[in-house]
N, C-alpha and C positions, 0 to 999 in steps of 0.2 A: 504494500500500500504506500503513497505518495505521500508523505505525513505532512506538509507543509499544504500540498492543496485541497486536503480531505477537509480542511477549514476553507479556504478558498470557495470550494465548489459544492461543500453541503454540510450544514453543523450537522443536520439531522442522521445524514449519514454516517456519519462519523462518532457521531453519539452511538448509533445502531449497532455498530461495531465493536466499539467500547464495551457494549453490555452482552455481547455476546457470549454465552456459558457463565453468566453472572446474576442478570439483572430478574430472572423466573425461577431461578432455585433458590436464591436470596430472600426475596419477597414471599415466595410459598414454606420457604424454611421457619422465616422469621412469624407471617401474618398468619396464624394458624386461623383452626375456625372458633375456638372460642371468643374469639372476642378480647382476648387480654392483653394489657400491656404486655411489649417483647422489648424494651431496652429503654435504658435510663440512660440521658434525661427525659426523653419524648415517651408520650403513648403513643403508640399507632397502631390502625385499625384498618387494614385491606379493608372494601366493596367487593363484592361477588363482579361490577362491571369490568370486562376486558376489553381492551383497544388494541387498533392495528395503529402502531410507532405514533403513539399522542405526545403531541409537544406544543400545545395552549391550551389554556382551560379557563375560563372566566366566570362570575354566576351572571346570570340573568334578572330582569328587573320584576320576574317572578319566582325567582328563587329558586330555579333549577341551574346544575352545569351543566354549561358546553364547551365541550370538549373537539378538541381539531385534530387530525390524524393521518397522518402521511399515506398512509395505506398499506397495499401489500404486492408481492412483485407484479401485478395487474396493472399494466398504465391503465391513469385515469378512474385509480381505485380511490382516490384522497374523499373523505369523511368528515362531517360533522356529525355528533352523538348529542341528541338530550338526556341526562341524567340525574334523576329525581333524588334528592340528599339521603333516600333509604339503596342508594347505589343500584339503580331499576335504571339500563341503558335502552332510549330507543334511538333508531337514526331519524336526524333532522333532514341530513344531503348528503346527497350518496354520487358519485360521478363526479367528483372534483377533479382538476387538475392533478397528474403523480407520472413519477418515471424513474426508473431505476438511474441513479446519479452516477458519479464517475470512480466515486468507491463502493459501487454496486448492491445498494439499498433503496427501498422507493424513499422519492421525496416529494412533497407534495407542501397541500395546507399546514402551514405553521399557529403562527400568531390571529388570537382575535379580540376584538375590541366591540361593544355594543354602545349608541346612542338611541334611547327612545325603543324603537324594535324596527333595528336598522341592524345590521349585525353585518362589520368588517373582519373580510377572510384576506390573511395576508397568503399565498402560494410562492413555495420556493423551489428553487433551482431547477428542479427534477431532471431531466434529460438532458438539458441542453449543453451540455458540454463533454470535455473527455478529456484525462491526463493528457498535456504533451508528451513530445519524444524527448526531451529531457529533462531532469527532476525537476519538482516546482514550476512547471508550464502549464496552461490548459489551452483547451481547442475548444471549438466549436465541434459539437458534435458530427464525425462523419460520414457516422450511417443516415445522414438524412434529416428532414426535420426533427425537430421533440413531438412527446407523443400528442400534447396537446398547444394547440398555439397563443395560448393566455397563461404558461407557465412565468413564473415572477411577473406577478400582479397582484393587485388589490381587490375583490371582488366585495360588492354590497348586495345582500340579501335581504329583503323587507318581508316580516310576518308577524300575521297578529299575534295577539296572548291566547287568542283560542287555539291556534295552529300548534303551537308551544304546547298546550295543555293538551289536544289530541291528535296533532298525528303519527300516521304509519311510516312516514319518510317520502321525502324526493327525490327523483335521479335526474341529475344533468348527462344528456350525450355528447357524441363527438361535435354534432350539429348542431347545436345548443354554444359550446365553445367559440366556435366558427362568427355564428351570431353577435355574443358578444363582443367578440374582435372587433368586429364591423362596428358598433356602436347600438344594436339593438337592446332591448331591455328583452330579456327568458322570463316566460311567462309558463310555472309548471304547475299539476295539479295531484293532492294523492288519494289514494283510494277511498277516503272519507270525505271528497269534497272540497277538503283544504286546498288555499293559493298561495304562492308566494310569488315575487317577484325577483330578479337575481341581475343586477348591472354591472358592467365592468369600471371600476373608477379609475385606474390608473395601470397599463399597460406599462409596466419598466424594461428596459434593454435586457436582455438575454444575458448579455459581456458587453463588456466597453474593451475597446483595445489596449494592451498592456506590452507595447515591443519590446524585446531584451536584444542587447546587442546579437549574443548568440542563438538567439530563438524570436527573431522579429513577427512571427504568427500568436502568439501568445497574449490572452485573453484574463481576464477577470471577469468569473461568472457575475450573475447577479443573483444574490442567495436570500429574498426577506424572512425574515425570519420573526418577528412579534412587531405591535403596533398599538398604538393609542389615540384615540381622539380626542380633540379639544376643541373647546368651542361652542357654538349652536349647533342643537341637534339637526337647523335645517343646512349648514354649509359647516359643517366641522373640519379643520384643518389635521391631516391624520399623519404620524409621525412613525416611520417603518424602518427597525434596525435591519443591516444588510452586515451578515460574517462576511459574505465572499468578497465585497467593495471594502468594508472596513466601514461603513459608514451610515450615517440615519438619513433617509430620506424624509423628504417635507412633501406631503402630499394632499392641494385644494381640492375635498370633493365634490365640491361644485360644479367646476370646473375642467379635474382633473388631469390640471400642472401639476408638476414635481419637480425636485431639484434634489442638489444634498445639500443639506441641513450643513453637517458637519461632517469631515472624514478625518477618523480618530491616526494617528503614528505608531508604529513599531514602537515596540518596548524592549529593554534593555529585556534579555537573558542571563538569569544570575550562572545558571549552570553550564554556558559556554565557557570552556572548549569541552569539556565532558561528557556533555550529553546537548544536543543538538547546535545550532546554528547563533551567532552574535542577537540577533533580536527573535522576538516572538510581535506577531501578527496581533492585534486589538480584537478582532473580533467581535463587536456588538451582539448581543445577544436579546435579554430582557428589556424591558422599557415598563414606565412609570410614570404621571408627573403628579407633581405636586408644588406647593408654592410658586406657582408661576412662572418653572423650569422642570424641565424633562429629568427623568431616574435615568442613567442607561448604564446595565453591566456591560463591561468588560470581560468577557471570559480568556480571552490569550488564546494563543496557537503554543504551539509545536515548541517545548514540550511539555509544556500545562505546567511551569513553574510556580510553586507555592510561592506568593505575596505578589506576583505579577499579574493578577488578576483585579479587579476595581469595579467602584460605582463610581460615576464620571454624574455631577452634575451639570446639564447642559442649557444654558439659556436660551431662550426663540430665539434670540439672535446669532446663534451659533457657539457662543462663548464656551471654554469648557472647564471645567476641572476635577481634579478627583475627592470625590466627595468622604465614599468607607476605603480604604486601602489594605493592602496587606492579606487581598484574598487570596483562593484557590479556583478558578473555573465557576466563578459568581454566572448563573443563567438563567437568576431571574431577584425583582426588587419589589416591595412593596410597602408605603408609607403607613405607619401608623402610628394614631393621633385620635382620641374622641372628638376633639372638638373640629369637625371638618372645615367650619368654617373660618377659623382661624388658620388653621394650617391654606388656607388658600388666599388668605391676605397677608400673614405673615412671613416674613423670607428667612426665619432664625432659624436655620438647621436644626440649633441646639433645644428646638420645641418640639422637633417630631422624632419619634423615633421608626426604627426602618426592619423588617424582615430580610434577609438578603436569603438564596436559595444556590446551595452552592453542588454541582454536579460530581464533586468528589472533594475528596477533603486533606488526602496527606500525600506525599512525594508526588513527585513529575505522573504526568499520563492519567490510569484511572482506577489504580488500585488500590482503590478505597470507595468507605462508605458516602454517599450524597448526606449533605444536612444541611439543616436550616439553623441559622444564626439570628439573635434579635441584638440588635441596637437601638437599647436607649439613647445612648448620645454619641454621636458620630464619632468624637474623637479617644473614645475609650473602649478598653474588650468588646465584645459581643460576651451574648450567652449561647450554648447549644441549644437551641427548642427540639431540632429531633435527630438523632445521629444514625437513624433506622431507613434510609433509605439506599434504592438500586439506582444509580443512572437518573437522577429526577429532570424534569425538564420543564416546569411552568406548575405555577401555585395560583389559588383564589384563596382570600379570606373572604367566610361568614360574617358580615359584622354582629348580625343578631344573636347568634350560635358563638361565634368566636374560634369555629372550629377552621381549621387551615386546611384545603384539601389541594394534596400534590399530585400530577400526574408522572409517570416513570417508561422506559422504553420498551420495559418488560412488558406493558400494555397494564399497568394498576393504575387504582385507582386510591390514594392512602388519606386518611384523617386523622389530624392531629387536632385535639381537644385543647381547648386554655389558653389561647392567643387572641382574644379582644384586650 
C-alpha cells in the first residue's frame, strides 16, 4: 500500500484498512450482550444496528440518527440509515455515490450536516483516481470514468418528519446521478407513499493538478470528507473538510460556488529519519463550529505521529490556528457548553469546553484503542471519557440524554452515557 496517498486519495479507505482483523472482534469481544460496562473510564454499550464503512453520524431534529456509509464493494452502494436511539436501523437512501478507491475499499458518502429537514451529504473520492507509477503520485483513474459522475460533491436531500418517522427507504440510480449532474432536482418515491426530493449543491473537481518534476501527471484527489452549515436554513453557507487537498472548502448553497476556505501545511515529523518521511500531511478530517469560527481536526498523514495531530480553530475569514494540541489522529470535535447561546456570542475559548474523538491513541499508525477525550479548558489535560473503542470515525451528542453515540469501521454502533 502507498502510505502517503492512502490519505491523499481516501481517509475512508485507509481507515478500512487500518481496522482490518481488529475493528469486529474488538467490539464483539468487548460489547457483549449484557449490556455492561467493559472498561474504565467509559461505559459503553454496542446497538444490535450494523453498517456498511459508516463515517458521519448526526441526530436529527427528531431525535433519530443518521448515519452515512460508504458502502460495500458494489459501486454506487453508498447509504444513508435512520436509527431510532433503541438502535432499530432503517434505510433513509440507498444508491448513493461509492467506488472502490485506490487503496481498494469503497468510498462513498462521508460527512453530514442537517438544516430544518434539508439534510447535507458530503460524497468522497471513490473511484476516481489510482496510485501513480511512482511513490506518493496519483492519477486519474485509467480504466475509464468513476462509477458515478457526482463522486466529491455535496448532495441536499429534502424530507419531511413524516418521511423520517415512516419510511421503507429510497434508491437513487445510475440515471438519477446523471440528472443531477445536469442540474435537475430527483424526485423519488417509496413504497408507503413517501417523497423526497434530492439536488446537487456543489459538484467539486475530481483532482486539481499537482506536477512533480519527476512525475508531471500527478494529481491531488479531491477526498470530502465531513461538513457543517451555517447560516439560514434558507441559503446556508456549508463548510466541507477535504484529507486529499489538505483543505476546507466554503460552499454557497444557494448558489452553489465554492472555493477553499483554507488549505492547512505539512507538519513537522517528530519521528523522521526513523520511521517515515521529514513532514506528515494535515489532513482535515472532522468539522464543528462554534463561537463564530469553525472546529477542524487535524488528523496527520503518514505516520500518524503522536502530538502531531490538532484542532485548528478556523475563522470565516480563513485565519487559522491551533486551538487543542498535542493529539493523536483527532477525526472528529464537538463543543460543549449548556448555555448555547452564549457560546455563540462569546469568542473565550476558555468558556466552552470540547469532546475531541480521536481514531487511535498511542505510537505511530493504528495500534491502539480509539477514545474520546473531554476538554474542559483548552489549555490543560483532557480527561479519557471512553478508551473502549475500534477505529471510530464520527460522534453525535444527545443533548437531552447526554448520551454520546460513536460510529466505528467495524460497522457499530456505540453509547457512551454521562456527557451532557
Amino acid at each position: 500500500m502507498n502510505n502517503r496517498k492512502m490519505w491523499r486519495g481516501g481517509i475512508v479507505a485507509a481507515l478500512a484498512c487500518a481496522a482490518v482483523g481488529l475493528g469486529a472482534e474488538r467490539v464483539h469481544a468487548e460489547h457483549h450482550s449484557e449490556d455492561r460496562p467493559i472498561s474504565q473510564p467509559a461505559q459503553c454499550f454496542a446497538t444490535d444496528a450494523v453498517f456498511q464503512l459508516p463515517t458521519g453520524i448526526i441526530q436529527s431534529n427528531k431525535g433519530n440518527l443518521l448515519v452515512a456509509e460508504s458502502g460495500t464493494p458494489i459501486a454506487n452502494s453508498g447509504r444513508i440509515s435512520i436509527v431510532d436511539l433503541a438502535g432499530n436501523r432503517r434505510t433513509l437512501l440507498a444508491g448513493l455515490p461509492s467506488g472502490i478507491s485506490d487503496v481498494g475499499t469503497p468510498n462513498g458518502p462521508s460527512g453530514l450536516a442537517m438544516m430544518g429537514r434539508t439534510l447535507y451529504i458530503a460524497i468522497g473520492t471513490g473511484d476516481t483516481g489510482r496510485n501513480g507509477a511512482l511513490p506518493n503520485t496519483s492519477i486519474p483513474n485509467p480504466a475509464g470514468p468513476p462509477s458515478s459522475p457526482i463522486l466529491s460533491s455535496v448532495l441536499a436531500m429534502h424530507f419531511s418528519a413524516n418521511v423520517e418517522k415512516t419510511t421503507t427507504g429510497f434508491a437513487l440510480t445510475l440515471d438519477d446521478h446523471a440528472a443531477l449532474l445536469s442540474g435537475r432536482t430527483v424526485h423519488l418515491s417509496d413504497s408507503t407513499g413517501g417523497r423526497i426530493t434530492i439536488d446537487l449543491v456543489a459538484k467539486l473537481p475530481d483532482y486539481t493538478a499537482n506536477p512533480l518534476p519527476a512525475f508531471p501527471g500527478n494529481v491531488d484527489l479531491t477526498n470530502p470528507f465531513a461538513l457543517v452549515a451555517v447560516g439560514s436554513e434558507r441559503a446556508p453557507q456549508l463548510y466541507v473538510t477535504d484529507g486529499g487537498q489538505n483543505a476546507v472548502w466554503q460552499v454557497d448553497a444557494a448558489t452553489g460556488a465554492f472555493w477553499k476556505l483554507v488549505v492547512f501545511p505539512d507538519i513537522p515529523n517528530p519521528l523522521f529519519p526513523a520511521v517515515g518521511g521529514p513532514f506528515e500531511e494535515a489532513v482535515p478530517t472532522g468539522i464543528a463550529y462554534a463561537g463564530g469560527r469553525l472546529l477542524v481536526t487535524l488528523f496527520s498523514g503518514v505516520p500518524f505521529a503522536p502530538g502531531t495531530s490538532s484542532v485548528e480553530a478556523v475563522e470565516l475569514t480563513g485565519a487559522h490556528r491551533p486551538l487543542l494540541a498535542g493529539l493523536k489522529t483527532a477525526i472528529g470535535v464537538l463543543p460543549i457548553d449548556d448555555d448555547n447561546e452564549r457560546r455563540d456570542r462569546d469568542r473565550d475559548d476558555d468558556d466552552t469546553g470540547y469532546l475531541v474523538l480521536q481514531n487511535a491513541s498511542i505510537g505511530p499508525f493504528f495500534n491502539s484503542p480509539g477514545v474520546v477525550l473531554r476538554f474542559e479548558i483548552p489549555d490543560q489535560p483532557p480527561s479519557v471519557v471512553a478508551n473502549c473503542l475500534a477505529r471510530p470515525t464520527a460522534m453525535t451528542l444527545d443533548d437531552r440524554s447526554g448520551i454520546l453515540y460513536v460510529v466505528d469501521l467495524a460497522g457499530h454502533l456505540v453509547a457512551i452515557p454521562g456527557q451532557r
